[in-house]
N, C-alpha and C positions, 0 to 999 in steps of 0.2 A: 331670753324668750323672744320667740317667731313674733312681730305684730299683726295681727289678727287683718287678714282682705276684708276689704268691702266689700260688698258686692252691691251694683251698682246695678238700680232698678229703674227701668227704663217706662215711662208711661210713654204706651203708644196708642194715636185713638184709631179706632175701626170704624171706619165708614161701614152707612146701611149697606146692604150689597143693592147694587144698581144694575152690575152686569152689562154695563153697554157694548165691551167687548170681548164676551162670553163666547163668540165666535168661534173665534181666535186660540183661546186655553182651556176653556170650559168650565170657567169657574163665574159664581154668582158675586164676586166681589171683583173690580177690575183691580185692586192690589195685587191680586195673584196675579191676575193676567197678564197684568203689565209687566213685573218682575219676571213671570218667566220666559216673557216676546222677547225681554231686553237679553236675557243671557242667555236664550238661543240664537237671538242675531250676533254676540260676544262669542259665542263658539263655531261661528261659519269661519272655513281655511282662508282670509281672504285680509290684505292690510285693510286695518280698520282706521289707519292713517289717512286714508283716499278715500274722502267724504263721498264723491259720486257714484263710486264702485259700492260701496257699503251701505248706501241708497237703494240703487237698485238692488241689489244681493237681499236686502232688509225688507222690499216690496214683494218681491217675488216670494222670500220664505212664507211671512205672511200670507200672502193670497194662496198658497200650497196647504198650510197651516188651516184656513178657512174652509178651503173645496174639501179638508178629509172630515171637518163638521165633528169636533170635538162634543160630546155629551155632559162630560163631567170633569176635573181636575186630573183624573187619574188618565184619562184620555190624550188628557193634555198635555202632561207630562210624558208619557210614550211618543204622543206623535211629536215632540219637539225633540226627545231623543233620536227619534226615527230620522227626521230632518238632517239632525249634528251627523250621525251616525253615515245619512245618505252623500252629502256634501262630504266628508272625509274621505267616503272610499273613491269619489271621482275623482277627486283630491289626488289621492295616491297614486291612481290609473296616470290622471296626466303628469307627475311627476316621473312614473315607470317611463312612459314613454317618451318624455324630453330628455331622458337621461342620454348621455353619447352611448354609441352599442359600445366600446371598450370598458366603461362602468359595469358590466354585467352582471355582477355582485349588488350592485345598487339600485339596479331595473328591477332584479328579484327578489329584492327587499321590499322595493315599495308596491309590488307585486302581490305580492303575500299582503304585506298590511291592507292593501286595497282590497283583496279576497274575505279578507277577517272582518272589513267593517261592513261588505258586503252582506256577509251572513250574518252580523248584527239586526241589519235593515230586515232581514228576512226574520227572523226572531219576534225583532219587536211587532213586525206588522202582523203575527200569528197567535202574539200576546193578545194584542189591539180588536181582532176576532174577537179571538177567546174572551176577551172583557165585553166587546158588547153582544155575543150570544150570551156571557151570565153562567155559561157551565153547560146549558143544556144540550141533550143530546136524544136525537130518537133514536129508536133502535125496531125496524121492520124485520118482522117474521113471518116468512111464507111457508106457508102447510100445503102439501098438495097431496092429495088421497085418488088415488087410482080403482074404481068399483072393478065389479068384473066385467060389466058393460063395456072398458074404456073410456067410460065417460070421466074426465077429468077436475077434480071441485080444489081452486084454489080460494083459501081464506087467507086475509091480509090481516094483521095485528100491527098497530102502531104504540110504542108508551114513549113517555119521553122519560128522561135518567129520574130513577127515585121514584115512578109510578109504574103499579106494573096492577096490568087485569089479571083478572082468573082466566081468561083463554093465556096468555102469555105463560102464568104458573102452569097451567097442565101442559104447556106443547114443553117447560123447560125440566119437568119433572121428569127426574129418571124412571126407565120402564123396567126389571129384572126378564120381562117374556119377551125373545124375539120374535118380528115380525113373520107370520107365516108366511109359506112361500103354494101358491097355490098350485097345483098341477092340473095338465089339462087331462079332459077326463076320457077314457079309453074308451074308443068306437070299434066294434065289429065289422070285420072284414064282409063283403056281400058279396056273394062271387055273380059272376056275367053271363047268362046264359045268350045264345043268339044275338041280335040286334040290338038286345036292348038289356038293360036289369030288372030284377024282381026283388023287392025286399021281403026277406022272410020274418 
């Protein structure tokens, strides 16, 4: 008989959230923050052997990190992806192009991957919208009614997603009658006598 695992139960303490570098990740507690500064600057293409190089590279993310102004965790984790994701595909670009031109199997490899992480970057930053618009969405309908004057009346309806007015309901409600088509209406010929006309 198998002898039974431990499982070994780890007490860990949670600081108050302080948030001092809330900045940065966008989280209320700098444990998170800090943990995920550290393994986005752990996933930049760049030896992490060469303390000066890794420095600066480490400054810059962050200050990058900072200027896109993180809200929440979920922010912050995208724009750190976005980061990894952006630094990879320049990555790849100068790899394609230091390749010798006789590699050209391997220019167009790192070609392609440079393209892939490319539209990565492009993804997350649509996600990153999409997260702080929250879902919503307006949706503008213009009614424009033509009298027989010519005179022109255009009404504007705004909702935003999941609100809808009663003008929006009757412009989206189906009609079974089509719209009539007006004709213009028949004048009598006047004939011309002399100089001038006479109307009878």
């Amino acid at each position: 008989m198998a002898p039974k695992s431990k499982v070994r139960v780890r007490k860990i303490p949670i600081d108050h959230p302080n948030g001092d570098r809330k900045c940065i990740a966008g989280a209320d507690h700098d444990a998170w923050n800090d943990w995920l500064t550290l393994w986005t600057s752990l996933a930049l293409p760049l030896d992490q052997n060469d303390e000066a190089t890794a420095i600066r590279a480490t400054t810059a993310l962050y200050s990058g990190m900072i200027d896109m102004k993180p809200a929440d965790p979920i922010e912050g984790i995208i724009i750190s992806q976005l980061m990894a994701a952006n630094q990879s595909s320049l990555a790849m670009y100068h790899k394609a192009w230091t390749q010798p031109e006789k590699y050209f199997e391997a220019r167009t490899k790192y070609l392609a991957l440079a393209d892939k992480a490319a539209r990565t970057v492009v993804m997350l930053t649509e996600r990153l919208d999409q997260h702080r618009g929250r879902g919503q969405q307006q949706i503008t309908v213009k009614h424009v009614t033509v009298n027989a004057n010519q005179a022109v009346v255009t009404d504007q309806i705004v909702s935003d997603k999941g609100k809808e007015t009663t003008a929006t309901k009757l412009l989206t409600a189906g009609t079974d009658k089509a719209m009539e088509i007006m004709e213009p209406a028949p004048t009598e010929a006047v004939p011309a006598e002399g100089g001038g006309s006479k109307a009878k």
